[in-house]
BALUMVO-812652 format. One record per residue: residue in one letter; x, y, z of N, C-alpha, C, CB in turn. Coordinates in steps of 0.001 Angstrom, whole numbers, padded with zeros to 6 digits, always signed. Glycine has a CB too. Layout:
BEGIN
AXYZXYZXYZXYZ/...
END
This chain:
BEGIN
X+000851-001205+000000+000000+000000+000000+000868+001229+000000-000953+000020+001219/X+000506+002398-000614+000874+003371-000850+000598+004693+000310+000391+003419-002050/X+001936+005707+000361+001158+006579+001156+001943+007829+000888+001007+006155+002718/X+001060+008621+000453+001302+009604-000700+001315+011158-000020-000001+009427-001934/X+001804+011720+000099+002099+013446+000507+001691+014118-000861+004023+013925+000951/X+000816+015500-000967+001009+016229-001863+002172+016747-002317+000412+016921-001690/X+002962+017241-002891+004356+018019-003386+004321+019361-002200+004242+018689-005417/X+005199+019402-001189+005636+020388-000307+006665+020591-000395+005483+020287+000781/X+007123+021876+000245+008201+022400+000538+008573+022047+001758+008179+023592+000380/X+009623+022323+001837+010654+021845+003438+010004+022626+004380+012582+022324+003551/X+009669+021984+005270+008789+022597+006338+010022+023707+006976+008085+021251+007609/X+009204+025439+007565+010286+025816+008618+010010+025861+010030+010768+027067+008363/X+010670+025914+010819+010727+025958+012275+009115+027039+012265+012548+026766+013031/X+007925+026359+012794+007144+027387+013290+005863+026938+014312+006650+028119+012047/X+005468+027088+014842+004258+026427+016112+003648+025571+015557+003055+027357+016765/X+003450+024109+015942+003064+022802+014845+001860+023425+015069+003268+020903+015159/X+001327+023904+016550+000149+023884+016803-001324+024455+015883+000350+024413+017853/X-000123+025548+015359-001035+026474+014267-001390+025443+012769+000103+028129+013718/X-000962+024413+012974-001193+023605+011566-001796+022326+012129+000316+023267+010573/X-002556+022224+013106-003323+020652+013183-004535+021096+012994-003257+019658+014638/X-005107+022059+012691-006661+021995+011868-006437+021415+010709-007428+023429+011494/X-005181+022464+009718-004757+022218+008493-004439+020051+008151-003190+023393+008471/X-003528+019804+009252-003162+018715+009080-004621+017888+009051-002100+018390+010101/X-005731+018033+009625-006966+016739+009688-007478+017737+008362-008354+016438+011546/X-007235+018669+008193-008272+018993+006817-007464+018123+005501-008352+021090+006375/X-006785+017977+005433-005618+017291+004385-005649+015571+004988-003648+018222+004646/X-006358+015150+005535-006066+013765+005779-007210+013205+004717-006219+013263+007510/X-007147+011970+004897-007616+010972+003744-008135+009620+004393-006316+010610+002670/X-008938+009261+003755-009575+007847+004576-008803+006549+004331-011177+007468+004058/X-007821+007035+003375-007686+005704+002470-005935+005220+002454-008313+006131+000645/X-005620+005739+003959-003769+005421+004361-003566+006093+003770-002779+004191+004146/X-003583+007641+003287-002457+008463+002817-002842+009292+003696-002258+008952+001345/X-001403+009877+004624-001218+010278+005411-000407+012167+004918-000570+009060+006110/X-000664+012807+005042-000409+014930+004718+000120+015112+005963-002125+016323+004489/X+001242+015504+005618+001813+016932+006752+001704+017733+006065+003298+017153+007412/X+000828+018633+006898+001181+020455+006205+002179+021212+006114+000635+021464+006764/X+002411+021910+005322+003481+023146+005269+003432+024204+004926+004330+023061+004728/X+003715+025103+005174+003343+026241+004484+004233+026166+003104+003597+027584+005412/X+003042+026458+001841+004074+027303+000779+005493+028304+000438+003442+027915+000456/X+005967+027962-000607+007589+029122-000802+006694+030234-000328+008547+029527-002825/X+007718+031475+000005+007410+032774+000473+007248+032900-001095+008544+033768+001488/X+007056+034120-001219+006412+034894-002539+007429+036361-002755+004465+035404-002164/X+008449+035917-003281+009569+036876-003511+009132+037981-004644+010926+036024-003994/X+008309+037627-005359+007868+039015-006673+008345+040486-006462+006063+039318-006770/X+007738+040357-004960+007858+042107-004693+009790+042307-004880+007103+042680-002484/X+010042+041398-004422+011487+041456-003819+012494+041364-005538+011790+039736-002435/X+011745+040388-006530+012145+040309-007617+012438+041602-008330+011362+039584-008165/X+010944+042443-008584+010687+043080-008880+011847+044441-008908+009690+042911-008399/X+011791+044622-007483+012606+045853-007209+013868+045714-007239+012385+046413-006065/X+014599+044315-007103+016047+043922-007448+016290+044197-008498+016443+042712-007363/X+015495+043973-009959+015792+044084-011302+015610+045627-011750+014880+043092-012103/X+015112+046453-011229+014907+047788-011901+015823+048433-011252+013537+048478-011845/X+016140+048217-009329+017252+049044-009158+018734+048481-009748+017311+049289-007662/X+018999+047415-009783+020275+046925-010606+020078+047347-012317+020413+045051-010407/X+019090+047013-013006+019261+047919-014296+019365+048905-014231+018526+047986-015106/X+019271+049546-013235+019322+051193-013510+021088+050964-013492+018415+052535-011974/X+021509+050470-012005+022571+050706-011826+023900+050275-012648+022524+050425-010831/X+023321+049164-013641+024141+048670-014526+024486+050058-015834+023328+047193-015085/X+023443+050204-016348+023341+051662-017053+024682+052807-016859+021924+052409-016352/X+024325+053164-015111+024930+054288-014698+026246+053753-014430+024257+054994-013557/X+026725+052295-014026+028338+052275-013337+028787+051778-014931+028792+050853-011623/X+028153+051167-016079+029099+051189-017178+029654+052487-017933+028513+050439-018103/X+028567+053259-017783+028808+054609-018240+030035+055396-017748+027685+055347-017910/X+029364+055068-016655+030739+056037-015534+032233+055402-015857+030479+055694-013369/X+031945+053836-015723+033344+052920-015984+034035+053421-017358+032955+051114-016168/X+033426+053376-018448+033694+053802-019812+034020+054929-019862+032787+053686-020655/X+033439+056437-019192+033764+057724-019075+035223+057831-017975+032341+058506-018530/X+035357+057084-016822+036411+057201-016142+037302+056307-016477+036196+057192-014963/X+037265+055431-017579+038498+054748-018186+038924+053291-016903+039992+056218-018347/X+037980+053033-016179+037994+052094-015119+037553+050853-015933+037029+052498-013824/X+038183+049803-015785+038108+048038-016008+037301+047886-014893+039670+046964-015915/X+037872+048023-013706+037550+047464-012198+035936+048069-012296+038740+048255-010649/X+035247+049124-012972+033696+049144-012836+032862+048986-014225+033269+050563-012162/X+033838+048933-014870+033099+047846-016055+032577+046654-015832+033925+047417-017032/X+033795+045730-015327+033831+044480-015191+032669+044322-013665+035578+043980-015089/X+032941+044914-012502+031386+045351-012117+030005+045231-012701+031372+046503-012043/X+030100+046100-013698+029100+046561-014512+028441+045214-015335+029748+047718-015492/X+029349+044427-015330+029318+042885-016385+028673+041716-015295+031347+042225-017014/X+029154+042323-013784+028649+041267-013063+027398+041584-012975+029226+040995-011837/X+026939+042863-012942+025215+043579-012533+024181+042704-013295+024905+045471-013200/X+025270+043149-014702+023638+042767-015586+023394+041494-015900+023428+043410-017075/X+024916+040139-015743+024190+038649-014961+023621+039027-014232+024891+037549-014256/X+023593+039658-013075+022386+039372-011839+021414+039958-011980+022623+039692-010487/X+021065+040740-013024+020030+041234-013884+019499+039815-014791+020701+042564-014891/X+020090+039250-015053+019195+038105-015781+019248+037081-015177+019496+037715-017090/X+020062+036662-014279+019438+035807-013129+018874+036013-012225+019976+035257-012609/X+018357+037027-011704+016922+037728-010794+015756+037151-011852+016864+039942-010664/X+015855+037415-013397+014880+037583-014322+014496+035831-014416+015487+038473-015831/X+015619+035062-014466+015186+033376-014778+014409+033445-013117+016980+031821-015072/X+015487+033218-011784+014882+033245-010764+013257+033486-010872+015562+034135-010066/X+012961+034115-010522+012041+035128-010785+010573+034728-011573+012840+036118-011589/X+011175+034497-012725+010226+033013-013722+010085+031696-013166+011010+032492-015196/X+010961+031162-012498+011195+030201-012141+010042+029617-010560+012715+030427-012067/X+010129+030634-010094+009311+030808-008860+008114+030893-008685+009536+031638-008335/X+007782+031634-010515+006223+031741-011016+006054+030457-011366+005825+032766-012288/X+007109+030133-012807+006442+028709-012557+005849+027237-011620+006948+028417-013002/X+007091+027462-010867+006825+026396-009629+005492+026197-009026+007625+026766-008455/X+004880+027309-009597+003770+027769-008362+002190+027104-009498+003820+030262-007899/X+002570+027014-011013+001298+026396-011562+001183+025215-011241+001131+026410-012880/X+000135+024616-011548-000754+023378-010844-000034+022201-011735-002775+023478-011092/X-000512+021130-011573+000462+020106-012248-000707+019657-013322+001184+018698-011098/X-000700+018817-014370-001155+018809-015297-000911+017244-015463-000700+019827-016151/X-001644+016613-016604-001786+015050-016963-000406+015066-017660-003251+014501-018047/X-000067+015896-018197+001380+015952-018879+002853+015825-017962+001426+017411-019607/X+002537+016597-016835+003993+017332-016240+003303+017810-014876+004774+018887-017340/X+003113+016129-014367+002432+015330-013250+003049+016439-011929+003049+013351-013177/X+004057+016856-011966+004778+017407-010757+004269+019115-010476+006575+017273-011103/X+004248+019393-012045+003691+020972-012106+005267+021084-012740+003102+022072-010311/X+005628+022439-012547+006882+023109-013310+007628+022766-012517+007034+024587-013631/X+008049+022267-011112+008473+023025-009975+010013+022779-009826+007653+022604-008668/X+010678+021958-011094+011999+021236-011025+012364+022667-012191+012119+019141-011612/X+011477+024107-013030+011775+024728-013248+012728+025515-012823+011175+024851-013394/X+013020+025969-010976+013652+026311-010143+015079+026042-010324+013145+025891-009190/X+014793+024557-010320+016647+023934-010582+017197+023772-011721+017012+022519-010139/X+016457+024260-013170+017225+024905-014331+017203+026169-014434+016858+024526-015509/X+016596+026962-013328+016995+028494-013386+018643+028880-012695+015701+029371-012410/X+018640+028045-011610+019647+027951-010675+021067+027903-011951+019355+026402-009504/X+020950+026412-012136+021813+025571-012967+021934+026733-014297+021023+023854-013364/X+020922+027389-014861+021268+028369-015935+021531+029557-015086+020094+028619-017095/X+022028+030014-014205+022184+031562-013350+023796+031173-013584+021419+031826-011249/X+024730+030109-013169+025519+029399-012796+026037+029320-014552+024942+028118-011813/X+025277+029361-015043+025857+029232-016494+026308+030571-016899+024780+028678-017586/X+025528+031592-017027+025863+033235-017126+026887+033296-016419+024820+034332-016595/X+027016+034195-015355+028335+033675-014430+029620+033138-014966+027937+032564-013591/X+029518+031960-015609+030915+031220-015923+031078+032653-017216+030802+029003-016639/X+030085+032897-018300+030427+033334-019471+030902+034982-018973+029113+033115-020612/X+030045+035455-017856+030559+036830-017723+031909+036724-016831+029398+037830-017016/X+032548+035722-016123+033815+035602-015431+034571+035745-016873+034082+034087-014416/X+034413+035059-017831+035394+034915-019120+035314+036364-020023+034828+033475-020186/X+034131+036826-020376+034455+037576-020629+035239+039022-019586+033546+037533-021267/X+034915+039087-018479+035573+040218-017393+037605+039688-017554+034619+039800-015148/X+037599+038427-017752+038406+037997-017579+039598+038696-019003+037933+036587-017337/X+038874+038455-020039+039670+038375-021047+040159+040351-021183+038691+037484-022486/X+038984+040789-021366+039251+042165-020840+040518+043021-019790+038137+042257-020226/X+040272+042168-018581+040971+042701-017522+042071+042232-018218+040700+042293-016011/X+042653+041191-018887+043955+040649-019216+044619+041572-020006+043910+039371-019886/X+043833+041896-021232+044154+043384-021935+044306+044527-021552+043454+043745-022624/X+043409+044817-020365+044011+046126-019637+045149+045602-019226+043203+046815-018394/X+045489+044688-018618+046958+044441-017581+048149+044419-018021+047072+043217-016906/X+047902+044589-019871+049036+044494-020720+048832+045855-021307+049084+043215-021773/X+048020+046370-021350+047930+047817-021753+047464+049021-020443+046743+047810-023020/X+048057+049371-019622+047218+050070-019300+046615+051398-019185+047270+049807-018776/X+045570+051962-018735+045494+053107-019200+045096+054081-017807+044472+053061-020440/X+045079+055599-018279+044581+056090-016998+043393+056182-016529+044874+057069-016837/X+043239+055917-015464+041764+055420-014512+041651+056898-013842+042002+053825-013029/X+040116+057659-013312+039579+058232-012370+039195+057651-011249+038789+058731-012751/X+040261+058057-010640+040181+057625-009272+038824+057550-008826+040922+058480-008399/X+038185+059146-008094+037331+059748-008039+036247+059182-008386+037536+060603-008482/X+035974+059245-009426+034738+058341-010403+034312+057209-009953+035147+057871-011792/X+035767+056171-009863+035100+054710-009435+034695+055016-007925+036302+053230-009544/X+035371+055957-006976+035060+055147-005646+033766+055930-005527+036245+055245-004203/X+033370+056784-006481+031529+057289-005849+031078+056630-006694+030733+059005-005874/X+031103+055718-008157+030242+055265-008184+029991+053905-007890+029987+055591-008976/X+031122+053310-007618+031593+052058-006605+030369+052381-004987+033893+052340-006099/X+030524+053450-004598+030028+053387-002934+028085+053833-003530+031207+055166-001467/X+027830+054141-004865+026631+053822-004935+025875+052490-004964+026408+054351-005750/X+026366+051291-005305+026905+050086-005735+026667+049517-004023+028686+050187-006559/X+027277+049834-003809+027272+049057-001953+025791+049052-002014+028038+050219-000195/X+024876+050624-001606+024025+050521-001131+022660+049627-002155+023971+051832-000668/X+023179+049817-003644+021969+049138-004315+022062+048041-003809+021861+049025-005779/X+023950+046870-004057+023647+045400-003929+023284+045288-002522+024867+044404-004327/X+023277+045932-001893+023336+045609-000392+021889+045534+000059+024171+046748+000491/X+021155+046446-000307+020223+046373-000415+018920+045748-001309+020400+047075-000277/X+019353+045514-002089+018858+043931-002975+018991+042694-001790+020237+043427-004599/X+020117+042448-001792+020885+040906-001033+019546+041042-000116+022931+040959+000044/X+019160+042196+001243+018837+041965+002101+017026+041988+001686+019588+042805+003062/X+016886+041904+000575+015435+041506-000176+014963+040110+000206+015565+041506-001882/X+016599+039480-000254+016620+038131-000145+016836+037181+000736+017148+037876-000716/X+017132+038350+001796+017953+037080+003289+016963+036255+004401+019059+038199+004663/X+015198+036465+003626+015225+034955+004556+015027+034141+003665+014123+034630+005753/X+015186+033989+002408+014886+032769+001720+016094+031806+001683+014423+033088+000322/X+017264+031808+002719+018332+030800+002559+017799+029730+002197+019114+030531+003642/X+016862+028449+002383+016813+027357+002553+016431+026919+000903+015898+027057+003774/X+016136+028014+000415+015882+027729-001081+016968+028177-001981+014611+028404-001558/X+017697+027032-002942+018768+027320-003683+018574+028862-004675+018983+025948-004561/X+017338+028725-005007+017292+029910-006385+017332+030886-005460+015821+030063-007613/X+016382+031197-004441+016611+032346-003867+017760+032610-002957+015597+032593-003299/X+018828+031297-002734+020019+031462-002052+020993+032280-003166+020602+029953-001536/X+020776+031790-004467+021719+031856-005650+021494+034146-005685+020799+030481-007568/X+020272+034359-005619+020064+035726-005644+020317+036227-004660+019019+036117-005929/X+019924+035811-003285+021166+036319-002466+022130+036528-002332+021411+036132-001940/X+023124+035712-002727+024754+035285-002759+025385+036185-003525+025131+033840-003376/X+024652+036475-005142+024807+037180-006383+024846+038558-005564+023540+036939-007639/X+023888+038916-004922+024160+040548-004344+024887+040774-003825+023504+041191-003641/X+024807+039746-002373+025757+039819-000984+027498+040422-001855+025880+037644+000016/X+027562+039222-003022+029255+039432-003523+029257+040575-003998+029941+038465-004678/X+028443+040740-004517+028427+042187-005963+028862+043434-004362+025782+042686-007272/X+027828+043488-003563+027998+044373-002498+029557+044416-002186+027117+043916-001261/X+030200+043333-002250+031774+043524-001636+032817+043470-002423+032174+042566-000694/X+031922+043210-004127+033138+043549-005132+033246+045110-005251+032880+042877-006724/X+031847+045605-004946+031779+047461-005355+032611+048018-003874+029556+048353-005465/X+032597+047585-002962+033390+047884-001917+034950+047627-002128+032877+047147-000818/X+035485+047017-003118+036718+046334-003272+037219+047779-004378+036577+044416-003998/X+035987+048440-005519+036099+048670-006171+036515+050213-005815+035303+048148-006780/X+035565+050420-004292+036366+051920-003777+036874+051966-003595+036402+052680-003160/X+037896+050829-002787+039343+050756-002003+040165+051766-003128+040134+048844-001835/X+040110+050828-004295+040764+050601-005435+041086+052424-005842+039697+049545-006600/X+039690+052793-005704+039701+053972-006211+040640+055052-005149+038151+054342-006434/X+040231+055192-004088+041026+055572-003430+042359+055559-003429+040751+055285-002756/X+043063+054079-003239+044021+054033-003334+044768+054591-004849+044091+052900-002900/X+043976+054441-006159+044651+055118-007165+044782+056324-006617+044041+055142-008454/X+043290+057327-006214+043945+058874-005882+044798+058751-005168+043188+059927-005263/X+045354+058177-004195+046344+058227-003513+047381+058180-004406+046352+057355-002586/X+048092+057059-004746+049252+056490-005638+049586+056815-007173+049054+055127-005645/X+048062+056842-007967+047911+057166-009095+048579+056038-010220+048418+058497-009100/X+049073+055021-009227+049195+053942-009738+047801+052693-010459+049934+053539-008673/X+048076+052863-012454+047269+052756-013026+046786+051122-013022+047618+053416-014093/X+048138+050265-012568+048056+049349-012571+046268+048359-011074+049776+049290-012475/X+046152+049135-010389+045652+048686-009086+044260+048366-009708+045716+049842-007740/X+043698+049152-010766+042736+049275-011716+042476+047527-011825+043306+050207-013195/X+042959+047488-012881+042941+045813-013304+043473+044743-012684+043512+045564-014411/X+044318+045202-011492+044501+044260-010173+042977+043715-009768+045232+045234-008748/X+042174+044985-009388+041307+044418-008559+040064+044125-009679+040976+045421-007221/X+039913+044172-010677+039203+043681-011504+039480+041929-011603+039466+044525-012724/X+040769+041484-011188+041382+040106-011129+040252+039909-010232+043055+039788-010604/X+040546+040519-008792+040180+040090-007694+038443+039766-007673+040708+041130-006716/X+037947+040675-008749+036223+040408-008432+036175+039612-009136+035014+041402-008662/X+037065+038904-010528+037287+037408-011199+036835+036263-010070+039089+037146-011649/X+037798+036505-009522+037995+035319-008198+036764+035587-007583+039405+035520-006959/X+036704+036420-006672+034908+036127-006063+033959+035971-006660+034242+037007-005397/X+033678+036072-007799+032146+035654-009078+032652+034144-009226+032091+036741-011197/X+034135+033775-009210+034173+032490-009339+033598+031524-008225+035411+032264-009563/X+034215+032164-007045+034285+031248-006031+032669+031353-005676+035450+031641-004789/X+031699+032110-005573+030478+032191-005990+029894+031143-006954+030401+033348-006478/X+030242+030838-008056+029712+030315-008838+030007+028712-009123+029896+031107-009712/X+031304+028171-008201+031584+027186-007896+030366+026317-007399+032533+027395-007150/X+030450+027114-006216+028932+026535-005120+028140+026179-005375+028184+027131-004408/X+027154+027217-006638+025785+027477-007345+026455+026660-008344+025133+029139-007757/X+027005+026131-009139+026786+025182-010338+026994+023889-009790+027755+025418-011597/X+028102+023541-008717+028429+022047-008034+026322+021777-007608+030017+022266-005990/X+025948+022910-006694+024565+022092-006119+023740+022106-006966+023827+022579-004930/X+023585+023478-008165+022586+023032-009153+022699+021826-010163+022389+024084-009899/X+023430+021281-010082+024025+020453-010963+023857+019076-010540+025364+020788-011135/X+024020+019022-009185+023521+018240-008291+022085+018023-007984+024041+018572-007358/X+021499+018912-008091+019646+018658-008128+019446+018222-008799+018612+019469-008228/X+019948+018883-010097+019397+018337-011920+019653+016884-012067+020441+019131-013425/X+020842+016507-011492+021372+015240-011231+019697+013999-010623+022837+015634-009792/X+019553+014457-009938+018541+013892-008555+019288+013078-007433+017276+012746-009103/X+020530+014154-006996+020886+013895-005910+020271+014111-004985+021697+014213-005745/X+020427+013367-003353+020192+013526-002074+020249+015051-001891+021148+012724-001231/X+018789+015694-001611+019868+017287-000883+019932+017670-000091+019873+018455-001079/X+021217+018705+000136+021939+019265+000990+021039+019144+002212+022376+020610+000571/X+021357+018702+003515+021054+019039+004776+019919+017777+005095+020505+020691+004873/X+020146+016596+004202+019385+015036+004345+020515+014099+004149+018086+014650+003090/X+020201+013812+005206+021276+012428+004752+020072+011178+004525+022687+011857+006370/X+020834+010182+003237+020064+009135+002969+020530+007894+004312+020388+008682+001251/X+021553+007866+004837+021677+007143+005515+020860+007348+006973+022884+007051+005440/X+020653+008639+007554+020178+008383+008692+018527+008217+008537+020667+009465+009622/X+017810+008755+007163+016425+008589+006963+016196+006832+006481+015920+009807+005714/X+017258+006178+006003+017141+004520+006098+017287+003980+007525+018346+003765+005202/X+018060+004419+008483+018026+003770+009340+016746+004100+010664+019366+003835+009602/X+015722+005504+009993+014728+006070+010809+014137+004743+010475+013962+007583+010491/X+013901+004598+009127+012869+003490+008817+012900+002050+009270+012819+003373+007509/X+014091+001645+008921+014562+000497+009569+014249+000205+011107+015917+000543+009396/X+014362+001050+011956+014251+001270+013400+012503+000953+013454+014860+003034+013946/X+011559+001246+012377+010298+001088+012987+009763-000221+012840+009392+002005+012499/X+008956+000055+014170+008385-001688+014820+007520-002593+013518+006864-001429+016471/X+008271-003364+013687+007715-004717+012460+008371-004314+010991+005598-004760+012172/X+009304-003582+011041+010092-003070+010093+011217-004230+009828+010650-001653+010567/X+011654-005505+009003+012394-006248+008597+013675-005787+007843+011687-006942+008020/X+013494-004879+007121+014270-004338+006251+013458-002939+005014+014830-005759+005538/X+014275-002421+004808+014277-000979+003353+015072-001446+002367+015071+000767+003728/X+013883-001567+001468+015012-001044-000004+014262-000179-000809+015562-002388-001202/X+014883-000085-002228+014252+000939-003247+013951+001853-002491+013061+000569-004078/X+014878+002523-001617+014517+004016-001157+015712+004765-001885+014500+004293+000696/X+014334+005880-002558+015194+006985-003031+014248+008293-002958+015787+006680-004603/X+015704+009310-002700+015218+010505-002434+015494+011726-003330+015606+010733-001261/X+014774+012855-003742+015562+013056-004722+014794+014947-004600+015331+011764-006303/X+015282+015940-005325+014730+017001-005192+013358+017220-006516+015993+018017-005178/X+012259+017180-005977+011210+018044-006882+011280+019179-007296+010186+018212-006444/X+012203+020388-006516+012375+021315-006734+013333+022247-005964+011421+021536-006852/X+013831+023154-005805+014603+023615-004943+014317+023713-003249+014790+024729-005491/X+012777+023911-002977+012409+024023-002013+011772+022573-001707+011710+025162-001983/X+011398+021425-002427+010181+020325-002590+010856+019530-002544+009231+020162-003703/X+011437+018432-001615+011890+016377-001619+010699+015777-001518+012913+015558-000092/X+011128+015019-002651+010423+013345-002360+010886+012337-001805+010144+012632-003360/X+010168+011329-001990+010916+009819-001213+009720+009067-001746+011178+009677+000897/X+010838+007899-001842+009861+006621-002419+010768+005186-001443+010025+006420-004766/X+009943+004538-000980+010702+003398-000478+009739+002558+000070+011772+003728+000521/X+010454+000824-000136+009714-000424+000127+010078-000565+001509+010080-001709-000796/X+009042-001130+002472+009103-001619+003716+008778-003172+003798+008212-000819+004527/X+009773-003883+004013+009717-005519+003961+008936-005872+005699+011775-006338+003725/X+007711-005811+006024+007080-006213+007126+006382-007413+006952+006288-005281+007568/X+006881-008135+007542+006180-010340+007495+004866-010107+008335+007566-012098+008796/X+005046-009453+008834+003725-009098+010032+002584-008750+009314+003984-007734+011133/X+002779-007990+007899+001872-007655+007470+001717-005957+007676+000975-008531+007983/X+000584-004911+006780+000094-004306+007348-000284-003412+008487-000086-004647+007177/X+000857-002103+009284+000306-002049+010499-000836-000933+010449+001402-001796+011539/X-001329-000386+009280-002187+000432+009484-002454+001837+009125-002191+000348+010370/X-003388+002980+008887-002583+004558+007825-002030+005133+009010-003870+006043+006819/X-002545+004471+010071-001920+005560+011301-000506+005985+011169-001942+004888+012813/X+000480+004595+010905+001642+004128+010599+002149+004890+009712+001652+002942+010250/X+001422+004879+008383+001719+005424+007591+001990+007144+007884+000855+004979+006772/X+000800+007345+008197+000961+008900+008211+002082+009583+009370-000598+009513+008543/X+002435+008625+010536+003581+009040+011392+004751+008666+010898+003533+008564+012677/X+004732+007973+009765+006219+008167+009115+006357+009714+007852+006546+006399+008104/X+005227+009911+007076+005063+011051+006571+005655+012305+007434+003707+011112+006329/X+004754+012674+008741+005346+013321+009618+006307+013647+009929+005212+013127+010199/X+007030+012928+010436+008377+012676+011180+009448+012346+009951+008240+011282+012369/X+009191+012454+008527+010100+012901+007840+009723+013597+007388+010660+012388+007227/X+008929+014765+007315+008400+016024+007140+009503+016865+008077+006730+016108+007604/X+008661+016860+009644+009653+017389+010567+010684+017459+010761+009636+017210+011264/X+011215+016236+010684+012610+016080+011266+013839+015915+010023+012569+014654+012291/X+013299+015552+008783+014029+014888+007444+014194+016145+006508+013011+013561+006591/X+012952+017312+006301+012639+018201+005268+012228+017017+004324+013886+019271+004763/X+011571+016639+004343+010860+015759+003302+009482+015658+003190+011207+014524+003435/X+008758+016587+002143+007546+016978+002109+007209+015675+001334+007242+018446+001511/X+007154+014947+000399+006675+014592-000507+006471+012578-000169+007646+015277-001724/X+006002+011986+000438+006446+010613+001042+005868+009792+000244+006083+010274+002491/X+006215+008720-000166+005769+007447-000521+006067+005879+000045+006099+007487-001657/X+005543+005184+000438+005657+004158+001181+005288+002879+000703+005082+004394+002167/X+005794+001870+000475+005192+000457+000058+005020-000364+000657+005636-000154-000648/X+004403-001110+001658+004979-001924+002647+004250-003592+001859+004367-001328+004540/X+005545-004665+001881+005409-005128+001565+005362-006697+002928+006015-004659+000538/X+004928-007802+002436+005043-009200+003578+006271-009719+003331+003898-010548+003395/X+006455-010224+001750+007137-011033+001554+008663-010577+000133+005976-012130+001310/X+009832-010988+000987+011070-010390+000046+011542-010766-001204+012160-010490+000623/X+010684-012246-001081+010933-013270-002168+011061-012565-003883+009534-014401-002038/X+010123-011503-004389+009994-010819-005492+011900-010152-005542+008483-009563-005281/X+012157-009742-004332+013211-008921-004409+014650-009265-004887+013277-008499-003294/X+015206-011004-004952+015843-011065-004749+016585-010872-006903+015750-012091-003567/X+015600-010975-007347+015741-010119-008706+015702-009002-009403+015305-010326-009213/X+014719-008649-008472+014446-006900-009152+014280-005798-008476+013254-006676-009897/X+014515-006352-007210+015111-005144-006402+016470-004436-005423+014358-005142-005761/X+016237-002950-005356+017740-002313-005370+017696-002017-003480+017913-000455-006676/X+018736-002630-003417+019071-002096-001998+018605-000269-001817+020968-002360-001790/
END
């Protein structure tokens, strides 16, 4: 017998108490057992205003970069408007998740999320290469930079990314909206890298420091983008994710009474915010009941982040010893 969860998101820390109306309104007569959760937050507003104040600001720091002869706020300027089009996939991505599922595309969109991620992570690599190839040509040519120029329009830069990032800072637990966080948080401390810079030219007037630190925001968009392509890449995959282990949710199961053995358990991401699970329960005993069922739903809801449960419980292993996977 089967025991089926609607498609949820990872439950967060909040008073169970406020969700046991919800939980008996979602129950079922028929052993499928619902934990409630609340839905993704609803970032739009937050989308919204990330993309118009960063286009603006992409506009104004290339201009300025190009008029003050600066690499270091060009190449800035190159990181903006990726995070201008990865706010924009994000963003889509979050809408989609959210349509209903269909006879076609049984799940809904909601694995949309983890090719927005996985394509944010793609931009990124192409704007590191191009900032890259650039800065290399300044470093063999260089030219004279305005000091002045970059570090005011560098310290305008703080307050946009900075204020974007903090649009985004409670959605950690979700990759896409971690990925738009992360994208600001850095941008915020490459434009801070970018005043030093400036400063220190008025100081020194040394032209070289220019395309030094244009290296340096190389390296942080990289080391950024390491992270975001290893885990998006890893979802797309249908790896285990981050912050579940498959081993201690086999041995939850294993541990329960009249429980013989698990196999064919696998876990895998529906979406950035959404796990499933599918797995056989070998019980000789038979049958213990939906009660059963639905306190294993639960308690890997709660304790696992695993919205999505499926359960098989079977008597006999004999079928297994051919066609089934540990």
């Amino acid at each position: 017998m089967d025991a089926a969860q609607d498609p949820l998101p990872a439950r967060q820390p909040h008073d169970h108490g406020a969700d046991t109306a919800e939980e008996h309104r979602h129950g079922h007569e028929h052993g499928h057992g619902h934990a409630h959760s609340h839905a993704p937050a609803d970032f739009g507003r937050a989308f919204l205003i990330g993309i118009l104040l960063n286009s603006a600001f992409v506009v104004i720091e290339a201009g300025y970069g190009w008029y003050a002869g600066s690499m270091a706020l060009i190449a800035d300027a190159g990181h903006n408007l990726s995070d201008v089009l990865a706010l924009l996939l994000a963003w889509g991505a979050s809408v989609a998740a959210r349509r209903p599922a269909t006879g076609r595309f049984t799940y809904g969109l909601k694995s949309s999320t983890i090719l927005a991620a996985l394509a944010n992570a793609g931009l990124l690599l192409v704007a590191i290469s191009a900032i890259l190839y650039e800065t290399l040509h300044r470093m063999a040519q260089p030219a004279t930079v305005q000091g002045e120029t970059m570090a005011i329009v560098a310290g305008i830069g703080i307050l946009v990314n900075a204020g974007t990032a903090a649009l985004f800072l409670r959605g950690q637990d979700d990759i896409n909206i971690r990925g738009a966080f992360l994208h600001m948080a850095a941008d915020a401390l490459v434009s801070l890298g970018v005043v030093i810079a400036g400063l220190l030219i008025i100081s020194t007037g040394a032209a070289w420091i220019d395309p030094a630190v244009s290296l340096v925001i190389v390296a942080v968009i990289a080391w950024g983008t390491w992270g975001l392509l290893k885990d998006s890449v890893a979802m797309s995959m249908l790896a285990v994710p981050k912050g579940i282990s498959e081993s201690e949710v086999r041995a939850y199961l294993a541990s329960l009474p009249g429980v013989a053995g698990v196999h064919d358990l696998h876990i895998w991401p529906m979406s950035t915010t959404e796990t499933a699970l599918t797995a056989h329960l070998l019980m000789p005993e038979g049958h213990p009941g939906d009660t059963f069922l639905r306190e294993i739903a639960e308690e890997l809801e709660h304790h696992h982040r695993i919205g999505h449960t499926t359960v098989q419980v079977e008597q006999s292993a004999a079928h297994c010893e051919t066609v089934c996977r540990a």
